[in-house]
Backbone bond lengths (Angstrom), bond angles and torsions (degrees), N, CA, C in turn:
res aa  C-N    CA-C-N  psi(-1)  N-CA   C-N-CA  omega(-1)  CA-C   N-CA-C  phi
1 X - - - 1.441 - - 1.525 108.50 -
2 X 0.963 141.03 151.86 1.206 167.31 -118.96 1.551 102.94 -172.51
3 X 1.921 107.99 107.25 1.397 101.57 168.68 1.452 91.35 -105.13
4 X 1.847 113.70 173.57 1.106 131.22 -158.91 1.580 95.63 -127.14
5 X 1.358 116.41 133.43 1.523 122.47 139.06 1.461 129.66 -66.11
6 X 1.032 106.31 150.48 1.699 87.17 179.97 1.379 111.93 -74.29
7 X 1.727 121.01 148.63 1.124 149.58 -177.97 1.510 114.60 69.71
8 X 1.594 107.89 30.92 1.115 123.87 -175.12 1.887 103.41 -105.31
9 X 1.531 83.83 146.76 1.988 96.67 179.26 1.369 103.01 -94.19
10 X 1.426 130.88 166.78 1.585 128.14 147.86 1.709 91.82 -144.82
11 X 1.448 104.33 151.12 1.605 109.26 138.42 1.152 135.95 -28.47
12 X 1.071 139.48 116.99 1.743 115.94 156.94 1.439 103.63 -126.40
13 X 1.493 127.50 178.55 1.177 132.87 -157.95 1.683 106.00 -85.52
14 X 1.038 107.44 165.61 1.901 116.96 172.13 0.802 120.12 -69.14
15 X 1.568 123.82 19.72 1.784 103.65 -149.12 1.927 74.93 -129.11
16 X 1.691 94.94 167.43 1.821 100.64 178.52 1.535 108.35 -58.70
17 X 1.277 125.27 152.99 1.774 146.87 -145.47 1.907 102.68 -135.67
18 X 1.039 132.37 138.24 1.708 109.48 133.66 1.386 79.41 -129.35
19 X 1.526 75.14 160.79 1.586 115.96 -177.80 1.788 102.69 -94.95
20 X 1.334 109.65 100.49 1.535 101.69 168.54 1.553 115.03 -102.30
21 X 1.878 111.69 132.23 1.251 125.86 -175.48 1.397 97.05 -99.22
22 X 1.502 117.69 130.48 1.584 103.77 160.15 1.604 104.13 -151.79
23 X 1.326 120.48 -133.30 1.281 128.19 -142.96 1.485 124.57 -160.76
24 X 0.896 129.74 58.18 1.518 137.68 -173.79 1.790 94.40 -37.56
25 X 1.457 105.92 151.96 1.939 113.98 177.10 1.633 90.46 -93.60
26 X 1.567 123.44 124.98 1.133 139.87 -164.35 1.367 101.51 -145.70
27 X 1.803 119.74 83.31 1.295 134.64 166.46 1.265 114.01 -1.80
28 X 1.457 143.75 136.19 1.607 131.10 -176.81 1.401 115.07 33.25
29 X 1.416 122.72 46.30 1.491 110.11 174.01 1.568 89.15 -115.83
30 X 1.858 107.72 159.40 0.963 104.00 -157.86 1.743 103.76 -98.30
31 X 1.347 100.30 167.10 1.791 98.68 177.01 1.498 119.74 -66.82
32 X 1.429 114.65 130.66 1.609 104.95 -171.25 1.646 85.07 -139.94
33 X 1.618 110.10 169.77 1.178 116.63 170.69 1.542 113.08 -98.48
34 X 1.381 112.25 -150.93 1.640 111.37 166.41 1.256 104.35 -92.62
35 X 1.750 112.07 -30.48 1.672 102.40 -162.15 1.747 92.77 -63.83
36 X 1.322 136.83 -19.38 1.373 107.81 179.47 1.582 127.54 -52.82
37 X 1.607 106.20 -3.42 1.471 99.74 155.63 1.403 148.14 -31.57
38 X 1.755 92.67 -53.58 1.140 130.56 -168.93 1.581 119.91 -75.56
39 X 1.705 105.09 -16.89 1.142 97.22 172.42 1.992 127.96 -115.90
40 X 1.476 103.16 150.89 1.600 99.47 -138.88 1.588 87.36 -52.90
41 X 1.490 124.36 145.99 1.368 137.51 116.23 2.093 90.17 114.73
42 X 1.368 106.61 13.95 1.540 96.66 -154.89 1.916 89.06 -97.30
43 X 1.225 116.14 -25.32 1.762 102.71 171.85 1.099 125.80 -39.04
44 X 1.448 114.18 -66.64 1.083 131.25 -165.25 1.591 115.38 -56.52
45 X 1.413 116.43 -13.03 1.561 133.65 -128.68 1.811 87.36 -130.55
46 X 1.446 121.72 -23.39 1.690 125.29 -172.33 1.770 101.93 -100.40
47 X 1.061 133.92 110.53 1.684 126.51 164.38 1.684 110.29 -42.59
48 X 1.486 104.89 128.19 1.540 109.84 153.50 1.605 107.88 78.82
49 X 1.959 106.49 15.76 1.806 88.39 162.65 1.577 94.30 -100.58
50 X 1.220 99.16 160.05 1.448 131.67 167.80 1.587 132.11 -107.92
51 X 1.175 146.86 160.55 1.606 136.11 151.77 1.970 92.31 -125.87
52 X 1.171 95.33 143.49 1.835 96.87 158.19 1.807 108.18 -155.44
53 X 1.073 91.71 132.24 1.718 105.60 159.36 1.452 119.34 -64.25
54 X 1.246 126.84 120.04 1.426 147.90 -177.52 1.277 125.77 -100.23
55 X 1.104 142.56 83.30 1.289 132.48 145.95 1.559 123.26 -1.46
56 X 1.676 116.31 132.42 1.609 100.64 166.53 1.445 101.58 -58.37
57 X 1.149 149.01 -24.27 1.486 136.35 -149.90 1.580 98.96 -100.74
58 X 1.280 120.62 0.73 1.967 128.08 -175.58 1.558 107.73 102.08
59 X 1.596 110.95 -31.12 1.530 90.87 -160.96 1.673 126.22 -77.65
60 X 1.363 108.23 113.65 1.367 124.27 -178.26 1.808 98.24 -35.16
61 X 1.602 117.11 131.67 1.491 112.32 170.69 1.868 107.92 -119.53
62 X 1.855 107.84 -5.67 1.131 97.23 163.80 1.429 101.93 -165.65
63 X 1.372 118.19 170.52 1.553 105.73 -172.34 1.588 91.91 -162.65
64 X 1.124 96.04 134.75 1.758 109.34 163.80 1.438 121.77 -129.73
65 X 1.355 116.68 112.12 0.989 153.49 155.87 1.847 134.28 -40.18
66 X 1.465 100.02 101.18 1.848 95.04 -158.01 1.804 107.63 -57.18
């Protein structure tokens, strides 16, 4: 697996992907949804979200880390 910095590229394979967004449990962190994706600069800015590319078979091939 392959973690990502932000504004960083990687490879990933040819084959079909989902993209799973989620949420690590981060003591006093505050409640956010997924759409906080969507807004500019707010990932990086929430404790404990994540994005990772999935394999149909599970295996994570990259993951970025808020």
């Amino acid at each position: 697996m392959t973690h990502l910095p932000k504004g960083a590229n990687t490879p990933v394979p040819t084959v079909t992907l989902r993209v799973a967004a989620g949420r690590l449990q981060v003591p006093g962190g505050p409640t956010e949804e997924v759409a906080a994706f969507c807004d500019d600069g707010v990932f990086g800015q929430v404790p404990g979200l994540y994005a990772q590319a999935v394999t149909a078979d599970g295996t994570v091939v990259a993951r970025l880390d808020g």
